[in-house]
N, C-alpha and C positions, 0 to 999 in steps of 0.2 A: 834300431837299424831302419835308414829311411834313406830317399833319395836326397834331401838338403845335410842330412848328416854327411850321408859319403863325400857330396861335391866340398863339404867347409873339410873332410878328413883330407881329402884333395889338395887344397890349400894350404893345411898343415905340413902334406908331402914335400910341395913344392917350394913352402920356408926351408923345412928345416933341409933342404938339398941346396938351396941358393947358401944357408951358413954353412953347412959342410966343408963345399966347394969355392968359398969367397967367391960368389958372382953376382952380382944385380939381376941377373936376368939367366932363366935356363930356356930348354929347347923341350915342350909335352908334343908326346904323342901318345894318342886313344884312339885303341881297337874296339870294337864292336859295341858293348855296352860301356868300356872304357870311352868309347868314341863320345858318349855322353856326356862325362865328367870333364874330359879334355876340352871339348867345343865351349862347355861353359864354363871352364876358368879362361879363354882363350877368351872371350868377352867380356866377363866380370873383373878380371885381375891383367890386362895387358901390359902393363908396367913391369911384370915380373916375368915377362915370356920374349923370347927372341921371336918365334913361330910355333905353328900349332900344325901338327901332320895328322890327318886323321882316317883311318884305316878301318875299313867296316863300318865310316861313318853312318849314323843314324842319328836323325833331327827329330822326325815325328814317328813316333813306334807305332800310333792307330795306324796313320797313311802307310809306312812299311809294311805291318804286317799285310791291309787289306792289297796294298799292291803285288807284293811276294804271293799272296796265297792267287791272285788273277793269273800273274805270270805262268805260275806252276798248273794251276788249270787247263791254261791257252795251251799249253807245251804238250800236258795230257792226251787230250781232245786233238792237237797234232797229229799227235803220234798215235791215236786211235788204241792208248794205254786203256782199256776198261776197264782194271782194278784201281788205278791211280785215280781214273775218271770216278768210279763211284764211292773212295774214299773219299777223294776231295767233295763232292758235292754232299755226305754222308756229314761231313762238319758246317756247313751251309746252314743260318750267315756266316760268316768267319770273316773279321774276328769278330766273337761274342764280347758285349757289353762289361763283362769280366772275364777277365781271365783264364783260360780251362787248357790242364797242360797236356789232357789228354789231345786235347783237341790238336794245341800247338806241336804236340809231337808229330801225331799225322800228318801234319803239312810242313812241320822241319823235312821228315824222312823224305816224302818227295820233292821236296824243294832240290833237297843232297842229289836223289836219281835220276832227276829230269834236268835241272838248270846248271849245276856243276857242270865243267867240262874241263877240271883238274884230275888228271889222273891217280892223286891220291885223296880226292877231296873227302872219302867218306872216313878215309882211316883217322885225320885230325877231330872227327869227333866221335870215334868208334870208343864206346865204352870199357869193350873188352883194352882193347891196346893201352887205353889210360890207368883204366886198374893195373896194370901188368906194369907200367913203364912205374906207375908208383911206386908199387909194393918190392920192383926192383931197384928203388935210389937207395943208398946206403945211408945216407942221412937221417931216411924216415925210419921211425919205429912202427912197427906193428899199431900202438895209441896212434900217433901222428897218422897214418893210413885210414883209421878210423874216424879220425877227428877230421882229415880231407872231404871224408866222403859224405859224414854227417854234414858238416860247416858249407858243405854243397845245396845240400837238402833243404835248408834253416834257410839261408840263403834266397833261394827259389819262392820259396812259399811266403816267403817275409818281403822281399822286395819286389817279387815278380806286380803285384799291385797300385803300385808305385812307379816302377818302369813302365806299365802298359800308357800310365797318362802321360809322357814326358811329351813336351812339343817344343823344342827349343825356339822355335821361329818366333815365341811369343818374347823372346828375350830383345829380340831388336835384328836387324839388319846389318847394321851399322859394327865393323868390326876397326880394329885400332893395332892389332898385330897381321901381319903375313898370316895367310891361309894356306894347305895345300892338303890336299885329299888324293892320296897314294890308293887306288882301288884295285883289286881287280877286277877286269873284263868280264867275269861268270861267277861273280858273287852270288849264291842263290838266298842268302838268308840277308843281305842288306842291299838292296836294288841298286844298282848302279844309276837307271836313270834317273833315280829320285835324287841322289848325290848331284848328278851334272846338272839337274835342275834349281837345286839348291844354288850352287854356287852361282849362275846365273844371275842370283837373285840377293847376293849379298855384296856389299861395298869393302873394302879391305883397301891397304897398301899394296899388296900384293897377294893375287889370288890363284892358283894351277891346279888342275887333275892329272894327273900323272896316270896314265891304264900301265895293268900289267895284263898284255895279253894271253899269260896261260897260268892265268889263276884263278882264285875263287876269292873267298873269306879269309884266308892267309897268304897273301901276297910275300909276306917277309920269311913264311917257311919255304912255298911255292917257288919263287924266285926269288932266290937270299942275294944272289950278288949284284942284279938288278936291282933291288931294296934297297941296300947298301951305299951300292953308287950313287942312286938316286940321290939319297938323305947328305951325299957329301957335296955333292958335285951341285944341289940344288939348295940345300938347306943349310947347311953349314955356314957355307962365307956370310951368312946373314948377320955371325957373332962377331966379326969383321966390322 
């Protein structure tokens, strides 16, 4: 399990949905660390994509993390937060050279309390409610809930290594499908300005940011019908 496996299993997805479906070409969208797999079959494979929507984009995870962990500082030091202030500086450098989840968790959790400004932003990654919303699908088994939690775990520690070096900008500029980058406004785990910056900075047929003003990291649960619309009324007639 590695970062080039996943993106070539990527390409595998995206065959066998174009035979599925008899189409030359589909429509990917990639959230957050999906956001990385997405961005780079949107480059590598444009022949096989209408457009590419990417949501919790993330291009360079060093420059993310180090600019998320600044934001969430600046905000600290604001707000004259003194626990947030001496956790954050208590992980200082951040981010470390490798990987440390301890570390990242401390600056996930503030990132959630200080930069969010979705009124339910901390429940989408509240562990209790995710255990809970599992263990209640009728689908899972009791193994299956296991096998969730574990394949989560395996996951983390196997790939988190691998995702800290991704830098997509190394891949070129130069893009061959429609772009468009659906964010929210108070993303606190994928920096919005690093996003608008990006896009600045890359040549496409067509390029857009779309804000969702009262979001975070999940735009499309935050505001579903705005999502929605967005992807019809924007992305859609593209297949046209």
């Amino acid at each position: 399990m590695n970062v080039p496996q996943m993106e070539q299993d990527s390409l595998d997805v995206v065959n066998y949905l174009r035979q599925r479906f008899h189409r030359e070409k589909i429509f990917v969208m990639g959230h957050s660390w999906g956001s990385l797999l997405g961005l780079w079959l949107a480059h590598e494979d444009p022949e096989l994509i209408y457009a590419y929507v990417g949501t919790g984009q993330v291009v360079n995870m060093m420059q993310n993390e180090e600019v998320g962990y600044q934001d969430t500082l600046q905000e600290a030091r604001s707000r004259h937060n003194q626990k947030a202030i001496e956790d954050l500086e208590g992980v200082a450098p951040y981010p470390p050279p490798e990987p440390d989840l301890r570390k990242m968790h401390i600056v996930r959790d503030w990132q959630r309390d200080l930069l969010a400004q979705s009124p339910d932003a901390a429940g989408f990654l509240d562990g209790k409610r995710i255990i809970t919303g599992l263990v209640s699908t009728p689908e899972y088994s009791l193994m299956d809930d296991y096998g969730f939690i574990q394949g989560m775990q395996f996951s983390m520690d196997v790939l988190l290594p691998d995702i800290a070096k991704v830098d997509l900008t190394k891949l070129g500029l130069g893009f061959h499908v429609p772009i468009f980058f659906f964010e929210g406004r108070y993303d606190p785990y994928c920096r919005p300005s690093l996003v608008a910056d990006y896009l600045r900075t890359i040549q496409a047929p067509q390029k857009e940011i779309v804000w969702f003003e009262n979001s975070g990291h999940f735009p499309f649960f935050e505001e579903r019908q705005k999502y929605l619309d967005e992807l019809v009324q924007r992305v859609l007639p593209l297949a046209e």
